[in-house]
C-alpha positions in Angstrom: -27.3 -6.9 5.4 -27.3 -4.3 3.0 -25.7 -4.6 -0.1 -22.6 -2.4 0.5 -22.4 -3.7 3.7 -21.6 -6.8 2.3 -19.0 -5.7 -0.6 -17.0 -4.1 2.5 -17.4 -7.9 4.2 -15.7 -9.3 1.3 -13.5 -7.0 0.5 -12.0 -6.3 4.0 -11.6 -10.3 4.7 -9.9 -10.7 1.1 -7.3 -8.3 2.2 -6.8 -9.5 5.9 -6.4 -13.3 4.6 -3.8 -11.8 2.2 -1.8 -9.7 5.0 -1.9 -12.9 7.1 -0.4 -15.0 3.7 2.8 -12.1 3.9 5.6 -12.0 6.0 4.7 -8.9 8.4 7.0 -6.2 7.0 6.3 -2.5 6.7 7.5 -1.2 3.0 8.7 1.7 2.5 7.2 4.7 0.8 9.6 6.7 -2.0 10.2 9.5 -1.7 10.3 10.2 1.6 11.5 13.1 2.9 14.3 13.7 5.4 12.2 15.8 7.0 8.3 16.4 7.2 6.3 18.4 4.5 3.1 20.3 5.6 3.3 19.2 9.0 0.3 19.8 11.1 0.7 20.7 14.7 -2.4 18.9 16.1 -2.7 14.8 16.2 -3.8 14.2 12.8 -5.5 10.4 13.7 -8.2 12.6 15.8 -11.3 10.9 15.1 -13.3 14.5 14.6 -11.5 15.5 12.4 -11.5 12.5 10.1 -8.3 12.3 8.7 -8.0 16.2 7.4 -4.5 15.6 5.9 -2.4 17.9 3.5 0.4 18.0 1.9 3.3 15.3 2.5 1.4 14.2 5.9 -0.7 11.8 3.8 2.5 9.6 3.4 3.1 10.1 7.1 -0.2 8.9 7.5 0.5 6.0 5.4 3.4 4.7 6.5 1.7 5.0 10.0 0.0 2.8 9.2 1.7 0.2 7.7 2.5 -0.3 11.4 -1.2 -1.5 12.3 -1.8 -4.9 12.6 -4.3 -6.4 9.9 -7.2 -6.5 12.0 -6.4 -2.8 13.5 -6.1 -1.3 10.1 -9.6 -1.5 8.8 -11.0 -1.0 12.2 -9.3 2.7 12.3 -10.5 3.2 8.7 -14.1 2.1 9.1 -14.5 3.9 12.0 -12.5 7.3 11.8 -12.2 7.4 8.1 -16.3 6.4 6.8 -17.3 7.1 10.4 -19.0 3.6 10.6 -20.2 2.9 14.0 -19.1 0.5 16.3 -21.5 -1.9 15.6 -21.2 -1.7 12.1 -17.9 -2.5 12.0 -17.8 -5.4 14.5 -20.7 -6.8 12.0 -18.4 -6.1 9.3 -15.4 -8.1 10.9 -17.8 -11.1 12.5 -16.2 -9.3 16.3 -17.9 -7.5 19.1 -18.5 -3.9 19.7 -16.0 -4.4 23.0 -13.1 -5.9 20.6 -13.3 -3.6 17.9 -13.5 -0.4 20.4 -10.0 -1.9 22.0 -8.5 -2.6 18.2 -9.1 1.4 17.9 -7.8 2.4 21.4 -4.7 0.2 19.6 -4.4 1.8 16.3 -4.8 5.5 18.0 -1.9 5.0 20.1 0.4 3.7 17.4 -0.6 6.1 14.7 0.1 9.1 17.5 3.4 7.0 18.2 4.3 6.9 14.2 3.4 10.2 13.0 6.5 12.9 12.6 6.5 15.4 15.7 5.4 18.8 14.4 7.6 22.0 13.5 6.5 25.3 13.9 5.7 27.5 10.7 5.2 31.1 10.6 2.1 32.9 9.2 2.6 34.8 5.8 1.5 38.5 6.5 -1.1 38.2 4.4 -2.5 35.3 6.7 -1.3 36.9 9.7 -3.5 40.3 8.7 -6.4 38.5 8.0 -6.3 36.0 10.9 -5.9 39.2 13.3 -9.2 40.3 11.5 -11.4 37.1 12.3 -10.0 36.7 15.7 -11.2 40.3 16.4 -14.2 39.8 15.0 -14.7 36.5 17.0 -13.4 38.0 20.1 -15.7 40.6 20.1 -18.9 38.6 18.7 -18.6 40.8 15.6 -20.6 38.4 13.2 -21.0 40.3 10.3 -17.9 40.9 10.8 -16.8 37.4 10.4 -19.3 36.9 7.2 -17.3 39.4 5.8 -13.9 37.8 5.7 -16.2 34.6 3.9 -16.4 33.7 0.4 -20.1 33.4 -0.2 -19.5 29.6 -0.9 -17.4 29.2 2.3 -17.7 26.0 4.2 -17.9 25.6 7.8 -16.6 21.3 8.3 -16.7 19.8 12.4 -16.9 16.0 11.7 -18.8 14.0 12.2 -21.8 16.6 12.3 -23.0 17.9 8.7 -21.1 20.9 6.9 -22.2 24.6 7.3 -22.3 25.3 3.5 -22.3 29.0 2.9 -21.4 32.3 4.1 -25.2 32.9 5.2 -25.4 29.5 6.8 -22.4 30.4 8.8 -23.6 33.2 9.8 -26.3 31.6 11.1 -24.2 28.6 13.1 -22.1 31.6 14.5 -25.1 33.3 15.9 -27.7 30.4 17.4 -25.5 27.7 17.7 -21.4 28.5 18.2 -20.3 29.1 22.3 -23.9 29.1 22.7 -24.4 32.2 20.6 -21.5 34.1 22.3 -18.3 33.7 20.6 -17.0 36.8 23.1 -16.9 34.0 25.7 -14.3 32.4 23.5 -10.2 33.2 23.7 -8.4 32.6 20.0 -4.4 32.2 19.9 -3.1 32.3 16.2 -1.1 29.5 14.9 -1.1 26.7 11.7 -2.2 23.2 11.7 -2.1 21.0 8.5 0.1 23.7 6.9 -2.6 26.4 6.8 -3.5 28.9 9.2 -5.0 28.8 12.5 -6.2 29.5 15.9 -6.5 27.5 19.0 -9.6 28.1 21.2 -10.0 28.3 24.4 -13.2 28.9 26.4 -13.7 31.4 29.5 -15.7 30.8 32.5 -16.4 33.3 34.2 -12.4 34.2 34.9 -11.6 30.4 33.9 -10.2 29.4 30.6 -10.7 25.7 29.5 -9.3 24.5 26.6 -11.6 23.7 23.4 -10.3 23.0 20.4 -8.6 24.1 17.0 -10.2 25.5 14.1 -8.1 25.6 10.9 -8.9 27.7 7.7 -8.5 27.7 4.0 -7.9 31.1 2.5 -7.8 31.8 -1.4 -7.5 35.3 -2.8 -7.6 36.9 0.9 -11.2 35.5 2.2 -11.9 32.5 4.4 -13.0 29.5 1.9 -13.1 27.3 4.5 -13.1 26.3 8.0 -12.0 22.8 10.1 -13.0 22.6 13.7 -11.7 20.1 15.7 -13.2 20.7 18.7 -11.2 18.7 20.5 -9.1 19.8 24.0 -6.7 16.6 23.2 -5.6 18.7 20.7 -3.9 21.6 22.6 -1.2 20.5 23.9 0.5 20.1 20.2 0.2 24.0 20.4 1.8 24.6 23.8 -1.7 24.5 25.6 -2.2 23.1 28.7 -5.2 20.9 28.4 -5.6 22.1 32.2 -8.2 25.1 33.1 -6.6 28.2 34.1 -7.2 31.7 35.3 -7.8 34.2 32.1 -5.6 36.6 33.3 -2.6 34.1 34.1 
């Protein structure tokens, strides 16, 4: 067992046997607002995107998960948080790979049932103008035309695969690799997730559109810093997709 490995062992345990000493109660977390701050319109325990919180969701989050059982808690950590697999962490616990996958399945569902409902937010027209220009650009397989709206240093994130890490690399991943080097095949709607702005994505076949995911960007100083894709069709319905394929022109 390597040596981290077994710091997490001893660590994890300590804290279980000390939940199991305590009376279960959740505390609660001051201040908490009346209302959600910054709240994202996509299911923010998705395991792809790895907990991409901002704003006053990480005390959603939190308190979320004051809800888990012991044993549920670290499971959901190790393996959507550090993105340990499932063998990993049932070595970790002394479990199986069959009772830690069900622990997850657990803590999923009552994190989705915890978290605040989402509220819609309106683009500024700054974002507005500039998410009109990447989702032309996108639409119409305009690459350099994306690139352009990137800060040299921009960073392209889909956990759990590796980050795109530059405009030139993006470039690149938009080209060879992104809706199999056609991103003309691809539908965007604009919208926000995790307080910043965004577009849902939807895929055509032939006249079909199938949902695909949500990709999320950070803008500073009117360029595209960054980019989250949670490629995910789970997602859509938080957005007033159907997760159900349908005909493009319907």
């Amino acid at each position: 067992m390597q040596f981290q490995t077994w710091l997490y062992r001893i660590a994890t345990n300590a804290c279980l046997d000390e939940l199991k000493r305590r009376p279960r109660r959740p505390e609660l977390i001051d201040p908490f607002p009346d209302r959600p701050v910054g709240v994202a319109e996509a299911p923010l325990y998705d395991p792809e995107a790895r907990y991409a919180l901002r704003e006053g969701m990480e005390l959603a989050l939190v308190r979320a998960i004051q809800q888990l059982p012991g044993r549920q808690r670290p499971v959901l950590i190790f393996r959507d948080v550090l993105g340990w697999s499932a063998v990993e962490v049932a070595e970790l616990l002394d479990s199986t790979v069959a009772s830690v996958n069900s622990a997850l399945q657990r803590a999923r569902a009552t994190i989705e049932e915890h978290l605040p409902a989402p509220e819609p937010a309106a683009l500024q027209p700054d974002e507005r103008e500039l998410l009109g220009r990447y989702i032309d650009a996108f639409e119409c397989d305009d690459v350099d035309g994306l690139v352009a709206l990137l800060r040299e240093d921009s960073v392209l994130r889909m956990p759990p695969q590796p980050s795109v890490i530059g405009a030139a690399a993006i470039a690149r991943f938009f080209r060879e690799t992104a809706a199999h080097g056609d991103l003309s095949r691809m539908q965007l709607t604009p919208t926000r997730a995790n307080g910043r702005p965004a577009v849902v994505v939807q895929r055509r076949t032939e006249d079909v559109l199938r949902p695909h995911g949500i990709l999320v960007l950070e803008i500073s100083k009117e360029a595209i810093v960054g980019i989250d894709a949670f490629i995910n069709s789970a997602l859509l319905p938080r957005f007033g997709v159907s997760v159900e394929a349908r005909r493009a022109d319907s």
